[in-house]
BAZA-270468 format. One record per residue (C-alpha): residue in three letters; y, x, z. Coordinates in nm, 2 decimals, decimal comma. Layout:
<mikols>
{mikol "ala"; {Y; X; Z}},
...
</mikols>
This chain:
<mikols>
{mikol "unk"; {2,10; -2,38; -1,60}},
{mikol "unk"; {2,13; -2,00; -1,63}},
{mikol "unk"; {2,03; -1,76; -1,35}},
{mikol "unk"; {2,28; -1,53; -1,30}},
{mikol "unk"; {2,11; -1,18; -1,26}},
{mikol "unk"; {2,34; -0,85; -1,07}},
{mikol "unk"; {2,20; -0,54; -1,09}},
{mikol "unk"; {2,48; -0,27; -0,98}},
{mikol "unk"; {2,33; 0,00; -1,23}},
{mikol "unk"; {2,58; 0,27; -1,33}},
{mikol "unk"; {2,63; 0,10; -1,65}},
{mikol "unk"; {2,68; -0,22; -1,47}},
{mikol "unk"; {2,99; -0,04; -1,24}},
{mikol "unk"; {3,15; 0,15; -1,56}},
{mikol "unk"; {3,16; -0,20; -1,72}},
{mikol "unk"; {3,36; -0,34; -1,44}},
{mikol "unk"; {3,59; -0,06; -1,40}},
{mikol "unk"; {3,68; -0,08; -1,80}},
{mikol "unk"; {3,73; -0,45; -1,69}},
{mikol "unk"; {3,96; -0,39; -1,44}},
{mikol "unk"; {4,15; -0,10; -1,58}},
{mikol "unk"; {4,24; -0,28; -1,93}},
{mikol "unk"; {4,31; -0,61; -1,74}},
{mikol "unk"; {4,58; -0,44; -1,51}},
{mikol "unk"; {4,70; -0,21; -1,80}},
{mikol "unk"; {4,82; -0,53; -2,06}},
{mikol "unk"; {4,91; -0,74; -1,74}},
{mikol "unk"; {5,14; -0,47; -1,63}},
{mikol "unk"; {5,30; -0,39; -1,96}},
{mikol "unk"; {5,33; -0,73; -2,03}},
{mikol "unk"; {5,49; -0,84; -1,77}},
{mikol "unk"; {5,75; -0,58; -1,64}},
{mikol "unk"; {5,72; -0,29; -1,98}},
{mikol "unk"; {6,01; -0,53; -2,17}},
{mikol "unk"; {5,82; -0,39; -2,49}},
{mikol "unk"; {5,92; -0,51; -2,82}},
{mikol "unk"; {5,85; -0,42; -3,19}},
{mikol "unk"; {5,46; -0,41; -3,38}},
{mikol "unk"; {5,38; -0,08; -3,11}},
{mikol "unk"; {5,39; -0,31; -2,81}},
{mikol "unk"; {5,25; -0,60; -2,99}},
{mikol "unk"; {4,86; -0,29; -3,07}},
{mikol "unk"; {4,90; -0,21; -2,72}},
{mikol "unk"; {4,87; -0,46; -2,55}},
{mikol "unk"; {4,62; -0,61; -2,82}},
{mikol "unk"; {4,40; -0,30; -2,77}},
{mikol "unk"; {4,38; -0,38; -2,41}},
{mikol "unk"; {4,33; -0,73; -2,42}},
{mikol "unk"; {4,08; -0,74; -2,70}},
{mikol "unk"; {3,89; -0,48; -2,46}},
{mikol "unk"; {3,91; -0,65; -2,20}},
{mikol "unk"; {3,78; -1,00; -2,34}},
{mikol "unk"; {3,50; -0,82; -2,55}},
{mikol "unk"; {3,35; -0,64; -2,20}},
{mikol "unk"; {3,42; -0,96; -2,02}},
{mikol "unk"; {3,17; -1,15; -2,26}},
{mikol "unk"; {2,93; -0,84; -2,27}},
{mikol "unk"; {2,90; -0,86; -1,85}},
{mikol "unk"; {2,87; -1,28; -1,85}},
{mikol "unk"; {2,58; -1,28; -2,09}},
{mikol "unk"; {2,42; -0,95; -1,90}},
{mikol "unk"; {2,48; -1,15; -1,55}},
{mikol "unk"; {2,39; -1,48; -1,72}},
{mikol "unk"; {2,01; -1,26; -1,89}},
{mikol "unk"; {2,14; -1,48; -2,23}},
{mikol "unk"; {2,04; -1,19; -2,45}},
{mikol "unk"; {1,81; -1,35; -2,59}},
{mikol "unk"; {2,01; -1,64; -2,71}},
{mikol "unk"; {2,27; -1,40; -2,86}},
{mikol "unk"; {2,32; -1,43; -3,23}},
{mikol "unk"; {2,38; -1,05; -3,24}},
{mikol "unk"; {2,12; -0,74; -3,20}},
{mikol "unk"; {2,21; -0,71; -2,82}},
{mikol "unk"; {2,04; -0,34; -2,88}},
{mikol "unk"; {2,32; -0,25; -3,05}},
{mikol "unk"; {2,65; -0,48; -2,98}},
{mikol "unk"; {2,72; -0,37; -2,64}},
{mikol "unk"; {2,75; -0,03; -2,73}},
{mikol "unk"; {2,90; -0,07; -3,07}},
{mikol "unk"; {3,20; -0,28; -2,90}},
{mikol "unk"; {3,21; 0,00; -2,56}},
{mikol "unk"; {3,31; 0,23; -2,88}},
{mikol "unk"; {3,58; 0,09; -3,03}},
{mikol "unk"; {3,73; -0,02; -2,70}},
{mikol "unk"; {3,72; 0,36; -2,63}},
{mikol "unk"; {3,87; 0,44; -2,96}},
{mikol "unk"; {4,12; 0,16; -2,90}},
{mikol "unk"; {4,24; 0,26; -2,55}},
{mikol "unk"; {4,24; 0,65; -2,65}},
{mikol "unk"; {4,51; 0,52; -2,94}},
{mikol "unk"; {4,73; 0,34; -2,67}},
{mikol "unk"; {4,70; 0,64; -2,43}},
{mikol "unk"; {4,85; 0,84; -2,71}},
{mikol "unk"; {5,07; 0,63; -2,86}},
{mikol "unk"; {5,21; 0,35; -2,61}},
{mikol "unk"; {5,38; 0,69; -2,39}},
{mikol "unk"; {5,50; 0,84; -2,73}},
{mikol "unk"; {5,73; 0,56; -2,83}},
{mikol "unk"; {5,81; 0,37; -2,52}},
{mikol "unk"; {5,81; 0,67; -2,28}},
{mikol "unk"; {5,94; 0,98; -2,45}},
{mikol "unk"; {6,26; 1,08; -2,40}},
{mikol "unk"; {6,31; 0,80; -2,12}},
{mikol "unk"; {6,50; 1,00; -1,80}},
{mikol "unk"; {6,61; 0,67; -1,62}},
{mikol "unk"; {6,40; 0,56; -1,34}},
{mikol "unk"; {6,39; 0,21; -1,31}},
{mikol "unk"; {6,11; -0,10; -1,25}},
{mikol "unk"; {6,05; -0,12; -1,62}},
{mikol "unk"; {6,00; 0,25; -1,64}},
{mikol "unk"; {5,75; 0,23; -1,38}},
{mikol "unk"; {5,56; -0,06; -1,56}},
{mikol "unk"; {5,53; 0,15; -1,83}},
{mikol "unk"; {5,36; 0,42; -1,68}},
{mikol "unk"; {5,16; 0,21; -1,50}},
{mikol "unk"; {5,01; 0,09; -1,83}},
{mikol "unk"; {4,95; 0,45; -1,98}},
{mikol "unk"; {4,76; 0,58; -1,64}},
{mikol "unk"; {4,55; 0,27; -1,61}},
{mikol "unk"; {4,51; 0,24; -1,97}},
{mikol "unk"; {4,37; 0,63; -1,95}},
{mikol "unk"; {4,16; 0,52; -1,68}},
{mikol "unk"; {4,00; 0,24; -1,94}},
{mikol "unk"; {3,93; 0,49; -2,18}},
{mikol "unk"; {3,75; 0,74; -1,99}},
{mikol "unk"; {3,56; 0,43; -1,81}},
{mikol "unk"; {3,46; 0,32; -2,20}},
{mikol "unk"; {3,35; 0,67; -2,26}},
{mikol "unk"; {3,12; 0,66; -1,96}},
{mikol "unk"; {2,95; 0,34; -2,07}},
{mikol "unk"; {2,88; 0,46; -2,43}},
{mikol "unk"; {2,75; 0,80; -2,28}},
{mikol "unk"; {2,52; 0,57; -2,04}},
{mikol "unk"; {2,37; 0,34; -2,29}},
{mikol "unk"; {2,34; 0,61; -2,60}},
{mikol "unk"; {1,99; 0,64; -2,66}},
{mikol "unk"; {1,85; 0,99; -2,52}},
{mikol "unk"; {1,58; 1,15; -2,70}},
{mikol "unk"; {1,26; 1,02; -2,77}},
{mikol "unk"; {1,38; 0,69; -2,68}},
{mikol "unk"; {1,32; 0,35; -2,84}},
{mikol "unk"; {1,70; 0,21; -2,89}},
{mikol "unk"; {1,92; 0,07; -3,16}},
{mikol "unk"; {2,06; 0,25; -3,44}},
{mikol "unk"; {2,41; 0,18; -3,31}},
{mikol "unk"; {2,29; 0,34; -3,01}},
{mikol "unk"; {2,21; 0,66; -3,13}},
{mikol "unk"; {2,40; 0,96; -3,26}},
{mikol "unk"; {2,45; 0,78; -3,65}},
{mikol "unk"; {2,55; 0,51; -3,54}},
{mikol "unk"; {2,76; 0,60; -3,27}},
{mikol "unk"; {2,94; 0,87; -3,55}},
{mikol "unk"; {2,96; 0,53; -3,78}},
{mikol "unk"; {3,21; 0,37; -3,57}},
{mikol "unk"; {3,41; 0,66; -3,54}},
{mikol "unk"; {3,43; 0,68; -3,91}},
{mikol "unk"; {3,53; 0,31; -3,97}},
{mikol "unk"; {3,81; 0,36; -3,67}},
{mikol "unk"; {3,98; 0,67; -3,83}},
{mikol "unk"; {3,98; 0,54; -4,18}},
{mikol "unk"; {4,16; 0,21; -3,99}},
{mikol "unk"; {4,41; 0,46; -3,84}},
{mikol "unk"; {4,49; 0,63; -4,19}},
{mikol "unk"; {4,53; 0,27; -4,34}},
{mikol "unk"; {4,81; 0,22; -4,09}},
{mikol "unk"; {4,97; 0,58; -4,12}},
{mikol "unk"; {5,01; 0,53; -4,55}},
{mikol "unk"; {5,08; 0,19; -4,60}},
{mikol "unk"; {5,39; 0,25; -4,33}},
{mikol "unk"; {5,58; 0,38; -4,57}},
{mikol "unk"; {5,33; 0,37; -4,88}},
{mikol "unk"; {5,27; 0,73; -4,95}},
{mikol "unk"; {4,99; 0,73; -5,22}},
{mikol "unk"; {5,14; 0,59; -5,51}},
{mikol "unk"; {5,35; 0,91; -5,62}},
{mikol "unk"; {5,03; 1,02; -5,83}},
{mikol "unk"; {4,71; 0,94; -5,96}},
{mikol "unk"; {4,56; 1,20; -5,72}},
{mikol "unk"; {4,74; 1,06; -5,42}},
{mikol "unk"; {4,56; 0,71; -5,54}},
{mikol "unk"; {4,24; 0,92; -5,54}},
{mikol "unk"; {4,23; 0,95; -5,18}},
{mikol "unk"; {4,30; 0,62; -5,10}},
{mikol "unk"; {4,00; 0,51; -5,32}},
{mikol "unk"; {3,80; 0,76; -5,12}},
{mikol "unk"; {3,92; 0,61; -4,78}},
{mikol "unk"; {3,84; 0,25; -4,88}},
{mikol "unk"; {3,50; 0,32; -5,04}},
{mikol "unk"; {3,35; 0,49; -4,72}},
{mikol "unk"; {3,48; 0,25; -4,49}},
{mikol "unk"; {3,38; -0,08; -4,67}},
{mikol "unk"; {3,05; 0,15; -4,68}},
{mikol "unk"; {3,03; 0,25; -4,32}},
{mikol "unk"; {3,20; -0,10; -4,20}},
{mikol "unk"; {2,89; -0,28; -4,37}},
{mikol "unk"; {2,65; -0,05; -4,24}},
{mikol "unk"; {2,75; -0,15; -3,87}},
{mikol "unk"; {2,75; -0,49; -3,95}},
{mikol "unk"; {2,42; -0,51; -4,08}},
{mikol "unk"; {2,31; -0,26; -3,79}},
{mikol "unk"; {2,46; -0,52; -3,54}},
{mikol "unk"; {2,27; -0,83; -3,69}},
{mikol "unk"; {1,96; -0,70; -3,75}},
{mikol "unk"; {1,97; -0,72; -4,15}},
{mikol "unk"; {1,86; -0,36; -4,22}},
{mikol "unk"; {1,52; -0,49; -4,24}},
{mikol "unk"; {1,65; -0,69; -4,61}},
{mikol "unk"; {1,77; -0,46; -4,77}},
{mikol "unk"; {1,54; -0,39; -5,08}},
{mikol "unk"; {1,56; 0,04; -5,03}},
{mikol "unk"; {1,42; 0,24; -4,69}},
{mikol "unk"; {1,72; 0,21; -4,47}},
{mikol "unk"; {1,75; 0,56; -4,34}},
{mikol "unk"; {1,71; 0,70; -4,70}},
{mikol "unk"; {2,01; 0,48; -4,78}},
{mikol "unk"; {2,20; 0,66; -4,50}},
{mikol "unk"; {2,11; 1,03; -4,60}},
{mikol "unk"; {2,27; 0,94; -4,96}},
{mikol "unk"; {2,55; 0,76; -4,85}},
{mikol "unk"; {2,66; 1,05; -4,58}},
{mikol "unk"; {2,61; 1,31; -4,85}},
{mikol "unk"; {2,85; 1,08; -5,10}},
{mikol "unk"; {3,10; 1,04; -4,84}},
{mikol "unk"; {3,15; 1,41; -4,76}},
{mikol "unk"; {3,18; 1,50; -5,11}},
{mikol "unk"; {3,44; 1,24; -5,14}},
{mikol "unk"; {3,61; 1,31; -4,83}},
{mikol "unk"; {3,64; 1,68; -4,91}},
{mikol "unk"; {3,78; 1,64; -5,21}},
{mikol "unk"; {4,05; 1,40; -5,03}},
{mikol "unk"; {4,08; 1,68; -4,77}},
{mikol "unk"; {4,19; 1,93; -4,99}},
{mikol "unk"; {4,42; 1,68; -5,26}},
{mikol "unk"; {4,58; 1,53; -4,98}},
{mikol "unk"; {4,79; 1,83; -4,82}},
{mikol "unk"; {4,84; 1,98; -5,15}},
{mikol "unk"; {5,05; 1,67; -5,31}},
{mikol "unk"; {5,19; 1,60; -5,00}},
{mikol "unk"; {5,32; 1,94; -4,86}},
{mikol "unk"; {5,36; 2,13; -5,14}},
{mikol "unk"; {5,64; 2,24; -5,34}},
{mikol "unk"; {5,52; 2,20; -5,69}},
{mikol "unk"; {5,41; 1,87; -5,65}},
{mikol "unk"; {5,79; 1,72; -5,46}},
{mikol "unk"; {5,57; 1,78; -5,14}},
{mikol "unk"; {5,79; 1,91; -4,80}},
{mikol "unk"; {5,61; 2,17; -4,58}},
{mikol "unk"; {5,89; 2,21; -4,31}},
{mikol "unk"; {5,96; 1,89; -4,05}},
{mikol "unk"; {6,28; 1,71; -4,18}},
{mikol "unk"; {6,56; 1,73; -3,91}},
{mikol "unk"; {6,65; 1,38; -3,85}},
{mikol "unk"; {6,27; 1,39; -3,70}},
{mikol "unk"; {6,35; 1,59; -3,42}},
{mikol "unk"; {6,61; 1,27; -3,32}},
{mikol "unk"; {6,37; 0,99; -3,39}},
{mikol "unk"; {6,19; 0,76; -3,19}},
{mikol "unk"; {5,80; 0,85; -3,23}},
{mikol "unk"; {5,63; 0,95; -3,62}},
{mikol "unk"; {5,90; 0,99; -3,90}},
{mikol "unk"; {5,74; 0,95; -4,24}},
{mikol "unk"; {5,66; 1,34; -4,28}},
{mikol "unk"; {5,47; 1,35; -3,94}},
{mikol "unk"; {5,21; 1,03; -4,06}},
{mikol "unk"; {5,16; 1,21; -4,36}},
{mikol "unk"; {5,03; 1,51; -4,15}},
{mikol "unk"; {4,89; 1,26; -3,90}},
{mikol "unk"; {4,69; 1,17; -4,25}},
{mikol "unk"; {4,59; 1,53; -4,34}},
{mikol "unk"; {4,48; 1,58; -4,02}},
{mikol "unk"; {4,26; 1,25; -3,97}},
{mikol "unk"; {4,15; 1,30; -4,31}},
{mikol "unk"; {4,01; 1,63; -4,21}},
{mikol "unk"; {3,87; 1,49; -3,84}},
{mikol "unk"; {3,65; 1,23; -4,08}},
{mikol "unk"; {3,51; 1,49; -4,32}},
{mikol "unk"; {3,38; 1,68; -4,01}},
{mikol "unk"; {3,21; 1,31; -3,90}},
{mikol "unk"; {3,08; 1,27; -4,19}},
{mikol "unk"; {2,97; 1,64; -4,24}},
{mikol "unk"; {2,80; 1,54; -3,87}},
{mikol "unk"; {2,64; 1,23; -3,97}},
{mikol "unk"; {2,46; 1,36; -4,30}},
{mikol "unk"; {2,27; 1,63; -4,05}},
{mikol "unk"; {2,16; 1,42; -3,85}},
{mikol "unk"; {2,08; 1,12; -4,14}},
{mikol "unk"; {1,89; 1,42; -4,27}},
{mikol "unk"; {1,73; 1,51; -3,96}},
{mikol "unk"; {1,64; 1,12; -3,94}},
{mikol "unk"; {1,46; 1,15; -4,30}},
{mikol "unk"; {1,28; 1,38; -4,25}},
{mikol "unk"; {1,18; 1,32; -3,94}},
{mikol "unk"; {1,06; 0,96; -4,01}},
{mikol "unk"; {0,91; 1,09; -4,34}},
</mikols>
């Protein structure tokens, strides 16, 4: 029978306040938010998938089953903290944006709703605080999800999810080849990065037939090359002139109820840009790693 083992570390505390925070923050919009539509339907995933990922992570810590987990459990922990940040930041953002914005009546579902953004903030920063406990410091024997790499790999996988979203809702890249271009781009380094975590996470780097790290350097320095090109095509087919692009806001989005079409493609631009600068991150430091190692 397992032992179960408490040790109130500061990890240990963060865990349970990410616990807490997403369990109240889905319970209460759930319950009383009256949400409706595929918005709602994220939220309330982001917080419940967080919430039953960080439950599972603190019954095998309490339970000491590590070693019986199928998973590196020097890197799962983290990876999943992560996300679950990355999750909660995009229902902090986006839950208020389209089911609190330009609300002025003050009633109990109102309330609800603002109960879930403040707690769901709360869950975020608590996720942050785990993942700033646990990353390895230097000089440290940890996981690679653990360290700066890996930690930057997660990020890369989550944005390139989040432009997925933004241009397949419309679809905005089939007006030209170049267009398609950058959707190749996006798909590449995330099926890339995606597969690096997973082997990262179940200890497979060790079968690959090529030194793992080397593997990394070349596959950062691919992805910004790619990524800047998609960095610079993007805005110019979208926002400009010559190309049936719009630079100005339409008008009927000042009246509409969270991102028009216009404002995801900038939502793209931008996010396209925020990943060129992680990946521009993650090939110093793969480098660093190289030669480091070398």
């Amino acid at each position: 029978m397992p032992v179960v083992v408490f040790r109130p570390t500061q990890l240990m505390w963060a865990r349970l306040a990410a616990l807490v925070f997403t369990c109240v923050a889905f319970s209460v919009a759930s319950h009383g938010g009256s949400l409706n539509g595929s918005i709602g339907d994220w939220s309330i995933f982001c917080w419940a998938f967080s919430f039953a990922g960080t439950l599972v992570v603190l019954l095998v810590e309490l339970l000491g089953l590590q070693s019986r987990s199928p998973v590196s459990w020097n890197n799962f922990p983290i990876t999943f903290a992560c996300y679950a940040a990355l999750l909660c930041l995009t229902a902090s953002i986006i839950f208020p944006l389209y089911f609190l914005k330009g609300v002025t009546t003050y009633n109990e579902i109102r309330d609800h709703r603002i109960a879930a953004s403040v707690f769901s903030c709360l869950a975020t920063i608590a996720y942050f605080v785990e993942v700033s406990l646990a990353r390895a410091r230097p000089g440290e024997v940890a996981g690679y999800m653990a360290t700066v790499p890996g930690l930057l790999k997660v990020c890369e996988t989550f944005v390139a999810s989040v432009i997925f979203v933004f241009i397949s809702d419309p679809i905005s890249y089939d007006s030209h080849s170049a267009l398609k271009w950058c959707l190749a781009v996006y798909c590449i380094c995330f099926v890339i990065s995606a597969a690096i975590v997973v082997l990262c996470i179940g200890e497979c780097t060790g079968c690959l037939p090529f030194p793992f790290a080397r593997f990394l350097s070349a596959y950062a320095l691919l992805a910004v090359l790619m990524y800047l090109t998609a960095t610079i095509i993007w805005p110019v087919f979208k926002f400009d002139s010559r190309y049936n692009g719009q630079s100005n806001r339409p008008y009927q989005c000042q009246s509409r109820q969270g991102l028009c079409p216009w404002d995801k493609l900038v939502a793209v631009a931008v996010l396209t840009a925020l990943n060129f600068l992680i990946y521009l991150a993650d090939l110093a430091y793969s480098a660093r790693l190289v030669f480091v190692t070398v």
